[in-house]
N, CA, C and O atoms as a GROMACS GRO file, in nm:
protein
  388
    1UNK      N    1  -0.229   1.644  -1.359
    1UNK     CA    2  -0.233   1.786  -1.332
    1UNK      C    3  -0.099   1.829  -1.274
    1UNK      O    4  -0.062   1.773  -1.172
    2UNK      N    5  -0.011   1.936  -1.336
    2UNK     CA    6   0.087   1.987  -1.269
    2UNK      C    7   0.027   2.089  -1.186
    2UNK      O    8  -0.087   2.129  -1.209
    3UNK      N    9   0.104   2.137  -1.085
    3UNK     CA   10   0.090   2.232  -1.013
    3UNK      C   11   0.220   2.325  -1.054
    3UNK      O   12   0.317   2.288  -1.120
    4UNK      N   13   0.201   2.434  -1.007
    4UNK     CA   14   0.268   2.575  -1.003
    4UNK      C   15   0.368   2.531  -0.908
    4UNK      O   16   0.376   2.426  -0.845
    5UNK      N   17   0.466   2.667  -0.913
    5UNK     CA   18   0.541   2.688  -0.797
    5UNK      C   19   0.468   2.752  -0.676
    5UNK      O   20   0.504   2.730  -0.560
    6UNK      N   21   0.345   2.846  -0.716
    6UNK     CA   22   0.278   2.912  -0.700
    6UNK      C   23   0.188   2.841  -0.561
    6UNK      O   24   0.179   2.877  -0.443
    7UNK      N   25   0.113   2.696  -0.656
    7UNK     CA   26   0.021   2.644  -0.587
    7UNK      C   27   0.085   2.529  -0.489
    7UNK      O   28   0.022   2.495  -0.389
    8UNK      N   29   0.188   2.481  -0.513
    8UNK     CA   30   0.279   2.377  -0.471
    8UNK      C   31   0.326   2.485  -0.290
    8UNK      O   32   0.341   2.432  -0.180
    9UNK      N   33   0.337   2.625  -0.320
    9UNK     CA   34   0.395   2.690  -0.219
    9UNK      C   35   0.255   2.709  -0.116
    9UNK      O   36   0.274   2.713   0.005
   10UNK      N   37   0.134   2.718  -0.164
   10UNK     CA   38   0.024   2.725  -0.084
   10UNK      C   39  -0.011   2.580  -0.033
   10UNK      O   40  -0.078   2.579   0.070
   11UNK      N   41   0.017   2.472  -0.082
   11UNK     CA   42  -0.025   2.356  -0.031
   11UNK      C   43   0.060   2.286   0.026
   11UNK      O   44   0.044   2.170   0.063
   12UNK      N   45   0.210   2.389   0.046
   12UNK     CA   46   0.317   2.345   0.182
   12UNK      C   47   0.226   2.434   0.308
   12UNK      O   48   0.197   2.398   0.422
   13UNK      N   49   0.201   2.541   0.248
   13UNK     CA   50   0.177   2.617   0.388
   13UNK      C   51   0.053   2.540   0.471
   13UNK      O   52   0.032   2.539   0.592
   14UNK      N   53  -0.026   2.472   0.353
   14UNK     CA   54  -0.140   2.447   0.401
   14UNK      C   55  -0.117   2.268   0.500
   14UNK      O   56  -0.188   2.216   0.585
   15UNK      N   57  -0.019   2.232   0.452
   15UNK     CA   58   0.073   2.095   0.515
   15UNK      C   59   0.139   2.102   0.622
   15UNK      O   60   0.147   2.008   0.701
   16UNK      N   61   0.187   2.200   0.638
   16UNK     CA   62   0.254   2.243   0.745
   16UNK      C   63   0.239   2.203   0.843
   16UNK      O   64   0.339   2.144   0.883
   17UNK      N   65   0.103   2.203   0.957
   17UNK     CA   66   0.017   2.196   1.068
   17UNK      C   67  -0.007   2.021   1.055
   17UNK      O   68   0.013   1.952   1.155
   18UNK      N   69  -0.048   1.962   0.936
   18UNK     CA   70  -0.117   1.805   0.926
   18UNK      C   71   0.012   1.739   1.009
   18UNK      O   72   0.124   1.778   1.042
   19UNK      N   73  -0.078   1.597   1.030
   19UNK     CA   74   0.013   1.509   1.091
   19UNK      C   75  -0.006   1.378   0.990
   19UNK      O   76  -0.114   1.374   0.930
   20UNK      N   77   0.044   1.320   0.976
   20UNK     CA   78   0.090   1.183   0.911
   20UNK      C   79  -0.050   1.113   0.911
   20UNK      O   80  -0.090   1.090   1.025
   21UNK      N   81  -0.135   1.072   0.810
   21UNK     CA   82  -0.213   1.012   0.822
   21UNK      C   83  -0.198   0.879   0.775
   21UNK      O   84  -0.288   0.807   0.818
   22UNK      N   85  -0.123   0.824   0.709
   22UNK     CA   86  -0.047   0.699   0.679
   22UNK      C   87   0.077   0.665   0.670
   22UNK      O   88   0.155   0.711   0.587
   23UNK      N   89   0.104   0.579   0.756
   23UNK     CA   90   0.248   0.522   0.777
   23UNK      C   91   0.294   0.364   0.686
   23UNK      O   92   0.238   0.255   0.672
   24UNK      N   93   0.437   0.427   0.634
   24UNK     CA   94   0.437   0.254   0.558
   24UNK      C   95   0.527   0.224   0.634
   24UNK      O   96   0.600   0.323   0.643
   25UNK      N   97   0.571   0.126   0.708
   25UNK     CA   98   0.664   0.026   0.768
   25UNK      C   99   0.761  -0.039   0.695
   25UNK      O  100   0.806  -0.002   0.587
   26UNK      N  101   0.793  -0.147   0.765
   26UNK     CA  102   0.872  -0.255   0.727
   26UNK      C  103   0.818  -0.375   0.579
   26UNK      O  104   0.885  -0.449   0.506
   27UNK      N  105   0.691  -0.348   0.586
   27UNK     CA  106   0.609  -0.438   0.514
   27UNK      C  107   0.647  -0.334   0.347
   27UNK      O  108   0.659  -0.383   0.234
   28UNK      N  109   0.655  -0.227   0.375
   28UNK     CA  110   0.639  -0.153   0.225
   28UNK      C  111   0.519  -0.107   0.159
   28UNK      O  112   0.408  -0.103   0.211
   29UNK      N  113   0.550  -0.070   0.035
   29UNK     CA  114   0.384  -0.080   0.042
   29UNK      C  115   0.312  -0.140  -0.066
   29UNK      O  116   0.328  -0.142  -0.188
   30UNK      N  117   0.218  -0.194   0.019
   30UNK     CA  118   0.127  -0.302   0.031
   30UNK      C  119  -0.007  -0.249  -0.017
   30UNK      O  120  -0.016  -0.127  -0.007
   31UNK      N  121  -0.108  -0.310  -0.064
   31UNK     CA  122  -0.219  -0.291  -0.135
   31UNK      C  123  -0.324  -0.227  -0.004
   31UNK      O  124  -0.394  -0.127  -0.021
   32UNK      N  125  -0.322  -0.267   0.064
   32UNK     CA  126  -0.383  -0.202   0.160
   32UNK      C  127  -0.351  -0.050   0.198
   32UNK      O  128  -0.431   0.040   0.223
   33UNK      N  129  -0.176  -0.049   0.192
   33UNK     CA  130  -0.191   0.116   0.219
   33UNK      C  131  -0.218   0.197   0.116
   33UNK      O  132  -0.269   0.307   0.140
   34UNK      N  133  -0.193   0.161  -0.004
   34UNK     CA  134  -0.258   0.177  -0.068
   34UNK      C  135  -0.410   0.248  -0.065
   34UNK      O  136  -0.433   0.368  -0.075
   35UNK      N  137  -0.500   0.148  -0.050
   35UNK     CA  138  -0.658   0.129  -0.019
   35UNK      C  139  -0.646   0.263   0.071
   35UNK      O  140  -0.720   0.356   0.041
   36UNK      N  141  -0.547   0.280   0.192
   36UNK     CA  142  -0.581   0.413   0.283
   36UNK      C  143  -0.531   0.525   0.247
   36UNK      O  144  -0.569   0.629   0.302
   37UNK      N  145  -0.410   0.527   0.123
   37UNK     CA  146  -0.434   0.661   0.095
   37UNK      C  147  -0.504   0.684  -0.008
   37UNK      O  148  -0.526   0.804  -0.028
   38UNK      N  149  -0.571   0.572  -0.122
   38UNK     CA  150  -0.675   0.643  -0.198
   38UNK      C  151  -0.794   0.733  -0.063
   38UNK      O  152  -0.808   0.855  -0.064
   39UNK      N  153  -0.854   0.658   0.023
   39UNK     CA  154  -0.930   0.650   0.119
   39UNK      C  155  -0.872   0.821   0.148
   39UNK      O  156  -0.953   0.909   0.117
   40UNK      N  157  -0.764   0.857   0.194
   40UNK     CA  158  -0.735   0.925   0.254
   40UNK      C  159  -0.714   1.115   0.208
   40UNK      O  160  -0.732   1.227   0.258
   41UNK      N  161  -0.654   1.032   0.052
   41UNK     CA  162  -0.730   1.162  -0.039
   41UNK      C  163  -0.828   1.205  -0.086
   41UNK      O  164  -0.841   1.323  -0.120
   42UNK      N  165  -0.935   1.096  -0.099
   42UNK     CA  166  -1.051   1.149  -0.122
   42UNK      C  167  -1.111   1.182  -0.034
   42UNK      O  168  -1.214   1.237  -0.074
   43UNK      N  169  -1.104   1.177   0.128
   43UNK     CA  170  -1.148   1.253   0.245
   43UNK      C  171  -1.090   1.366   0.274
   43UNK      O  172  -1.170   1.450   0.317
   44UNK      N  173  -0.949   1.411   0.266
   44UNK     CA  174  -0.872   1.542   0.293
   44UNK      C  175  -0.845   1.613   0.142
   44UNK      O  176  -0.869   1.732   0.126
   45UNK      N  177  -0.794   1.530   0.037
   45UNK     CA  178  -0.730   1.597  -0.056
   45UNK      C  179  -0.576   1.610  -0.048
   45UNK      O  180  -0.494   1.575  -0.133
   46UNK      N  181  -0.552   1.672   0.081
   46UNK     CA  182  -0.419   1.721   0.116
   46UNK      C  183  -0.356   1.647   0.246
   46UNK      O  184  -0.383   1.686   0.359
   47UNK      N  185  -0.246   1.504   0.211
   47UNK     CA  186  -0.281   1.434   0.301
   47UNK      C  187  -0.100   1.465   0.298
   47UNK      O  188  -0.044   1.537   0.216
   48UNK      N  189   0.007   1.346   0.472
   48UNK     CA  190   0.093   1.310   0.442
   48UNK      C  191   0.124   1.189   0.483
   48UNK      O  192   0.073   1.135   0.581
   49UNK      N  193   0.216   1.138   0.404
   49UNK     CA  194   0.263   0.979   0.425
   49UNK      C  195   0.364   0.964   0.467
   49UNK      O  196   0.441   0.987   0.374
   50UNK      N  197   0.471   0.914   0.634
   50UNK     CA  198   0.534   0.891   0.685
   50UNK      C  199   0.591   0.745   0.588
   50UNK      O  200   0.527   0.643   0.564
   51UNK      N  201   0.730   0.780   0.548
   51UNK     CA  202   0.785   0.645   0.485
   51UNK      C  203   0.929   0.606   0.573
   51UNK      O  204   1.046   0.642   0.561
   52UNK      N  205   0.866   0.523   0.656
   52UNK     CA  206   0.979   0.456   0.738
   52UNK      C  207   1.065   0.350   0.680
   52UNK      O  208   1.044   0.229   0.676
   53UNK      N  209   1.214   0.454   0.616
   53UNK     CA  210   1.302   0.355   0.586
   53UNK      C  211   1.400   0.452   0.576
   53UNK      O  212   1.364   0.567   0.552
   54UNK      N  213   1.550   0.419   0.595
   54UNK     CA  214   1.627   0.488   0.582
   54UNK      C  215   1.700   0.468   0.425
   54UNK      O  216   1.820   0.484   0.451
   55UNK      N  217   1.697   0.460   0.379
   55UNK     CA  218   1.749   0.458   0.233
   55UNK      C  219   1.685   0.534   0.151
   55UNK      O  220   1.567   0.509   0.126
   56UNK      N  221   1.756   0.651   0.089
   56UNK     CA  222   1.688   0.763  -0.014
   56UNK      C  223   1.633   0.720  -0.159
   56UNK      O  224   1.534   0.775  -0.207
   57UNK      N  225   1.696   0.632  -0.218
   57UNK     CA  226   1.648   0.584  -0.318
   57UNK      C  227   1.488   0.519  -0.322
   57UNK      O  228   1.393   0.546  -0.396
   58UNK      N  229   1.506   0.397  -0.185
   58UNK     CA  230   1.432   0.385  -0.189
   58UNK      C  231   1.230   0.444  -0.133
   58UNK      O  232   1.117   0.404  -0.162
   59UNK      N  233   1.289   0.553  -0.044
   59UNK     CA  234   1.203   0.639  -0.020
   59UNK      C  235   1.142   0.718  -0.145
   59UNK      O  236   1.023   0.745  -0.157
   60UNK      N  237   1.233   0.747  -0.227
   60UNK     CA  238   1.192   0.790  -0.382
   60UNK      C  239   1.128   0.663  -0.454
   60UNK      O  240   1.065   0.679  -0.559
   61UNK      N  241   1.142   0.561  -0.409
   61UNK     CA  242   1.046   0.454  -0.531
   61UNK      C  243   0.958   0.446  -0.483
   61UNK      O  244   0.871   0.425  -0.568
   62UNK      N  245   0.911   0.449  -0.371
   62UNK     CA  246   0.824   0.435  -0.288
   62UNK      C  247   0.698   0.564  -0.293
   62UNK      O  248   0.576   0.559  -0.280
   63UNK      N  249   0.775   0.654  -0.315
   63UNK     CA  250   0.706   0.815  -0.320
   63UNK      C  251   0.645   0.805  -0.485
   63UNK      O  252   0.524   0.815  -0.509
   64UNK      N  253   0.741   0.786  -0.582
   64UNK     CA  254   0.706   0.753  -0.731
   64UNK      C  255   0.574   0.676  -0.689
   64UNK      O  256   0.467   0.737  -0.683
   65UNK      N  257   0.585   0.529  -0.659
   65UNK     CA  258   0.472   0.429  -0.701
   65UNK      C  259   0.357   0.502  -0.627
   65UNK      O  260   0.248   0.511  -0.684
   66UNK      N  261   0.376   0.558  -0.498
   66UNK     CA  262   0.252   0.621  -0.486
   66UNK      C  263   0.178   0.693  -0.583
   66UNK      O  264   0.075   0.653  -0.637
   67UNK      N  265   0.240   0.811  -0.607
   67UNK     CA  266   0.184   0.910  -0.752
   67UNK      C  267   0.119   0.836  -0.838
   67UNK      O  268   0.002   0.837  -0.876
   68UNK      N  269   0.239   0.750  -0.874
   68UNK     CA  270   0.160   0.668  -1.007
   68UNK      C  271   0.022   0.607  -1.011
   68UNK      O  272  -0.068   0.619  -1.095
   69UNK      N  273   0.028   0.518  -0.867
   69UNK     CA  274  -0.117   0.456  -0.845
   69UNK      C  275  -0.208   0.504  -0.826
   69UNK      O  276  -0.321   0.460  -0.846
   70UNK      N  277  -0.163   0.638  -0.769
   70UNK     CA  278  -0.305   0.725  -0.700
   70UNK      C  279  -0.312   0.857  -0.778
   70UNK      O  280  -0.353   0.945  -0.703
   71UNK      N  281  -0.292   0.894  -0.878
   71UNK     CA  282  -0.260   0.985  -0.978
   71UNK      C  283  -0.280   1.107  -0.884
   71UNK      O  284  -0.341   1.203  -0.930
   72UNK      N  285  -0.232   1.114  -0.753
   72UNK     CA  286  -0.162   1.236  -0.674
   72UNK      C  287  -0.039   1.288  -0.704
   72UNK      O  288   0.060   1.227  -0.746
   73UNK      N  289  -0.051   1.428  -0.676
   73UNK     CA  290   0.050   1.493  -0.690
   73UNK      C  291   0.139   1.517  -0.570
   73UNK      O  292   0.082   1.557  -0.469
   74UNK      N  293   0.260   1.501  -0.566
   74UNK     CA  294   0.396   1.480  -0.496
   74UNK      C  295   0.422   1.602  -0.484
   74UNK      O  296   0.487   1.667  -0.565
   75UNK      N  297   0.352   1.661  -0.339
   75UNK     CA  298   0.406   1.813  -0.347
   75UNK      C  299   0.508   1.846  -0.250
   75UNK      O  300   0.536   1.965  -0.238
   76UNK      N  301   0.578   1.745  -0.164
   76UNK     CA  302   0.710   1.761  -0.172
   76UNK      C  303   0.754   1.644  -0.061
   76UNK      O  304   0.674   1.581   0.008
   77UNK      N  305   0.884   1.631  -0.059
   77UNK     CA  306   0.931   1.501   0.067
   77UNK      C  307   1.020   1.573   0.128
   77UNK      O  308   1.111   1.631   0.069
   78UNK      N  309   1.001   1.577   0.269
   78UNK     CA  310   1.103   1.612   0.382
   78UNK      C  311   1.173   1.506   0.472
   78UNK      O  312   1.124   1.526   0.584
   79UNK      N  313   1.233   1.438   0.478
   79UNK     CA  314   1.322   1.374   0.509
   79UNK      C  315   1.187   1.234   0.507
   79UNK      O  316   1.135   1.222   0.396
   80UNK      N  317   1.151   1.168   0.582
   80UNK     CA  318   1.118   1.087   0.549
   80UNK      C  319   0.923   1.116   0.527
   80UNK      O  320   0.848   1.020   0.545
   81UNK      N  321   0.873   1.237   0.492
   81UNK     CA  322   0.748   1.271   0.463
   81UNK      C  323   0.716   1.248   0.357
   81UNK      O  324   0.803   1.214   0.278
   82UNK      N  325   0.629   1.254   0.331
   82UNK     CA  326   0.573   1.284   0.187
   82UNK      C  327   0.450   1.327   0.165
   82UNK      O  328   0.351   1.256   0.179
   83UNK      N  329   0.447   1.473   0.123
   83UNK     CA  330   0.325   1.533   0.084
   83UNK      C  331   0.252   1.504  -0.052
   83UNK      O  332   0.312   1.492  -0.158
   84UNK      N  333   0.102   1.494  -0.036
   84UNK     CA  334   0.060   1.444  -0.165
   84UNK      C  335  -0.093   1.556  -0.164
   84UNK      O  336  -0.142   1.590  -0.056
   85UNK      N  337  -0.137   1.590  -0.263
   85UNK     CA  338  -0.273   1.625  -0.309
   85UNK      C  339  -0.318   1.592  -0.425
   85UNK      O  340  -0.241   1.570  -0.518
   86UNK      N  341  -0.458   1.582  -0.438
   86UNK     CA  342  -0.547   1.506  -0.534
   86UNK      C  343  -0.672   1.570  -0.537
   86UNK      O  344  -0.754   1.546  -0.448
   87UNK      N  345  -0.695   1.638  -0.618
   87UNK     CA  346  -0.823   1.764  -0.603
   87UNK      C  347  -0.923   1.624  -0.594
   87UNK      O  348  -0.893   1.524  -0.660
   88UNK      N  349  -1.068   1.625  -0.488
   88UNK     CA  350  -1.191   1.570  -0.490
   88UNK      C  351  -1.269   1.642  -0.599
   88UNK      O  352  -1.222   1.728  -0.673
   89UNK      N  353  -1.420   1.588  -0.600
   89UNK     CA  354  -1.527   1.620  -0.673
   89UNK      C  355  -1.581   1.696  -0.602
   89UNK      O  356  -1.672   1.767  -0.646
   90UNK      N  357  -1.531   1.707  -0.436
   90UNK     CA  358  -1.630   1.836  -0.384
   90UNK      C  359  -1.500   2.030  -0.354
   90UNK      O  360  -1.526   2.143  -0.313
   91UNK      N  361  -1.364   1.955  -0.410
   91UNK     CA  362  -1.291   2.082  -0.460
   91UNK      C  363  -1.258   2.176  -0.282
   91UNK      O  364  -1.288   2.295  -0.269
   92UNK      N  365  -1.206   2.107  -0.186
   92UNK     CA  366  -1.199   2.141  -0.067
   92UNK      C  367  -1.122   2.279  -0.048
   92UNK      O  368  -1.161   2.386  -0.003
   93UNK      N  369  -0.980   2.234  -0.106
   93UNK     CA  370  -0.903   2.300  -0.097
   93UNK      C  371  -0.880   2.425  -0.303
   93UNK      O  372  -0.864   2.386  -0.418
   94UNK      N  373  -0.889   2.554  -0.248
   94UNK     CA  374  -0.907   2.620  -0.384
   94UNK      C  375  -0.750   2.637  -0.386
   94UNK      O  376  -0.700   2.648  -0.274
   95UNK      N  377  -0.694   2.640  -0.455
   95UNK     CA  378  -0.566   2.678  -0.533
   95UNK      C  379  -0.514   2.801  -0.611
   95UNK      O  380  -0.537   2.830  -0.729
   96UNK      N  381  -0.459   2.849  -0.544
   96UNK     CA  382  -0.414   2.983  -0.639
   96UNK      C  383  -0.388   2.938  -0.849
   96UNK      O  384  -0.363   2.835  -0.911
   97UNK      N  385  -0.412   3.081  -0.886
   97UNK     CA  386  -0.408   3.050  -1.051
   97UNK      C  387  -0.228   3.086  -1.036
   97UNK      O  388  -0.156   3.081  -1.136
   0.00000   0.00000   0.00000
């Protein structure tokens, strides 16, 4: 699912306030964090992931493999954040057309 500029701009505003609900470390990431942000989108939808590392590239591979595994959408990275949403089956958050 792509998002808009539209809907991408409502689900910063709506990010704004959250705090980090998963942190990846030194370890990287690992199947387990994994396990907590599937876990974590299908409880919020609209979650963010603290990626502790200083290297930009690799904060971008890191941000990629998430998406990929968790077929979330990457709605944006601020220095070392990363915002993600993944509509549930119970549709929490509505989205502008």
């Amino acid at each position: 699912m792509n998002l808009s500029n539209k809907q991408k701009q409502h689900l910063k505003s709506l990010a704004h306030p959250l705090k980090p609900v998963v942190m990846i470390g030194g370890n990287g990431l690992t199947e387990g964090v994994l396990a907590e942000i599937e876990q974590a989108l299908a409880h919020h939808e609209l979650i963010k992931v603290k990626i502790s590392t200083e290297e930009r590239e690799t904060k971008q591979l890191i941000a990629d493999a998430i998406t990929r595994e968790t077929g979330a959408n990457n709605v944006q990275v601020i220095g070392s954040i990363l915002v993600l949403y993944r509509a549930s089956k119970d549709k929490k958050i509505s989205l502008p057309r």
